[in-house]
N, C-alpha and C positions, 0 to 999 in steps of 0.2 A: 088821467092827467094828460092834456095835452100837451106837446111835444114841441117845442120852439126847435125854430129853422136853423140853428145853427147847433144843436144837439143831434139834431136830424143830419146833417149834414157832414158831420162826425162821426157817426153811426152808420154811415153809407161805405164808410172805406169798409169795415168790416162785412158790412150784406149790401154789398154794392149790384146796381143791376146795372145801369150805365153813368159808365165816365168816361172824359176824356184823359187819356193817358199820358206815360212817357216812358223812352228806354232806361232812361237815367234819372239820378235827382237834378233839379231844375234849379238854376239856369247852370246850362253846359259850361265847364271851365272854371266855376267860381268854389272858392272853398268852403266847405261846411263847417256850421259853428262848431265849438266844444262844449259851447252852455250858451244860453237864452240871456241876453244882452239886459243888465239891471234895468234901464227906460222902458223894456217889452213887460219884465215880470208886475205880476202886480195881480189884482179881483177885475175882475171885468163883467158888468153884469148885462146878462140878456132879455131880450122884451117879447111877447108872445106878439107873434104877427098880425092876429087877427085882433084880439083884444087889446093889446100895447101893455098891459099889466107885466111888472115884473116877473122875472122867470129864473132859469138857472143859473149861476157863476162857473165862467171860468176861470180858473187859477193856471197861471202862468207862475211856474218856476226857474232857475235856473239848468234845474237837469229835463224841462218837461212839460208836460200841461194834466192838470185833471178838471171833472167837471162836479159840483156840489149839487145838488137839489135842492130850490129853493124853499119846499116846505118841511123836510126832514134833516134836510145839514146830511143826506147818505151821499157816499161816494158814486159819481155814477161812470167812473171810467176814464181813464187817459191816458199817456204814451210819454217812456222817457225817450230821451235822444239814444239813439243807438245805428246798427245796422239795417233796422227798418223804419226809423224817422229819422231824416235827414233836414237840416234846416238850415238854409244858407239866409244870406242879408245883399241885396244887392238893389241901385238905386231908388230910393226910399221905401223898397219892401223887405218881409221877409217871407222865403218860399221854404212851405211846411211840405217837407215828401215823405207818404207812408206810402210803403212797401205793400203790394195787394198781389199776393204769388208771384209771377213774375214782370209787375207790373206798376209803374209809381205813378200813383194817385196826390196831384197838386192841391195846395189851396194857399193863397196868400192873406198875407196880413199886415195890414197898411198902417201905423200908427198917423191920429191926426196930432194936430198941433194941442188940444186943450188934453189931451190922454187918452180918450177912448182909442177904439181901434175897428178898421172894416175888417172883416173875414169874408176874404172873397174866393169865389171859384169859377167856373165855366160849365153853369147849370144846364145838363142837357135831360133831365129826369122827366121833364114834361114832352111827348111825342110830337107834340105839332114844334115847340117851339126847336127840338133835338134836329130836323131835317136842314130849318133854316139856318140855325147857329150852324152844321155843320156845313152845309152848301156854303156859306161864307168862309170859312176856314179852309176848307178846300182850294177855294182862289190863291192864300198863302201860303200852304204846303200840302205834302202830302197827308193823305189820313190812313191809317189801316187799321183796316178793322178786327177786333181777336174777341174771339167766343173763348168762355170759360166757365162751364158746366149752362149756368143760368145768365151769367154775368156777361157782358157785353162793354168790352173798352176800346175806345176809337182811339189809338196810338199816333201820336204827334214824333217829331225829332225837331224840335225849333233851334236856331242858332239863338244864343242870350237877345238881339236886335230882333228877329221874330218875336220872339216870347215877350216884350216892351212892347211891341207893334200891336200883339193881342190885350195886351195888359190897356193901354192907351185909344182903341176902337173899342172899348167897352165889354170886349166878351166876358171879363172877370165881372162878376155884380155877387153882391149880397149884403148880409144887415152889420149895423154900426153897431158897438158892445161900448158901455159906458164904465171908465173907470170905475171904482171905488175906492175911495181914500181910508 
């Protein structure tokens, strides 16, 4: 079964090889939810990239997220809020931080206007394009770099106005997930 880009992508905090990182959850200063806001929870379903055929669900709770398999209905895995998912809400995103040792690994979630929702992050898993994303990012802050056995995270500190600045030059991208009613 092939593996849609945003199960993959899910799946990389856990066997991650490169991310761009952070010291803290994201964005600096702002408060963390206590629960997943009723307009966020809801089926949200994904489409295989190459073929566009439907794919997995994920399920947005109020304590959480998990992901369904589209031909089996099996659980394939997810994360409640806690000490290692952090999930804040700040101008019209919300920033999902899992804990990856000592290191938090971002991805946003942008709700559109009709329900669906983007799941975005700052793809650097492909080599060619990992250089130029970073060379860019570099202009606006620092990067360091941290080895961790295999794993490799390019550590960011943005102020919340950085982290908008990245958000708004496009480095975040990735695929639209459509409601389900």
């Amino acid at each position: 079964m092939r593996t849609p880009l945003l199960i993959l992508s899910w799946a990389l905090l856990l066997a991650s090889c490169k991310e761009v990182s952070f010291k803290t959850p994201q964005p600096i200063g702002i408060k963390s939810l206590d629960e997943i806001p009723a307009t966020l929870q809801g089926h949200y379903l994904s489409y295989d990239e190459i073929t566009g055929e439907k794919s997995d669900t994920l399920i947005i709770e109020s304590w959480g997220y998990y992901f369904k398999d589209k031909k089996d209905d099996d659980w394939l895995g997810g994360g409640h809020l806690s000490d290692s998912l952090v999930v804040k809400s700040y101008k019209d995103y919300y920033f999902a931080n899992f804990k990856s040792g000592d290191q938090w690994v971002l991805r946003l979630i942008h709700q559109k206007s009709f329900g669906g929702i983007e799941f975005l992050s700052i793809n650097i898993q492909d080599d060619t394009k990992r250089k130029d994303i970073l060379k860019k990012i570099s202009k606006e802050m620092t990067i360091k770099e941290i080895h961790r056995g295999e794993d490799t995270f390019y550590q960011i500190d943005p102020t919340p106005t950085q982290l908008m600045k990245l958000i708004d030059k496009g480095f975040f991208t990735g695929p639209e997930l459509s409601k389900i009613e």
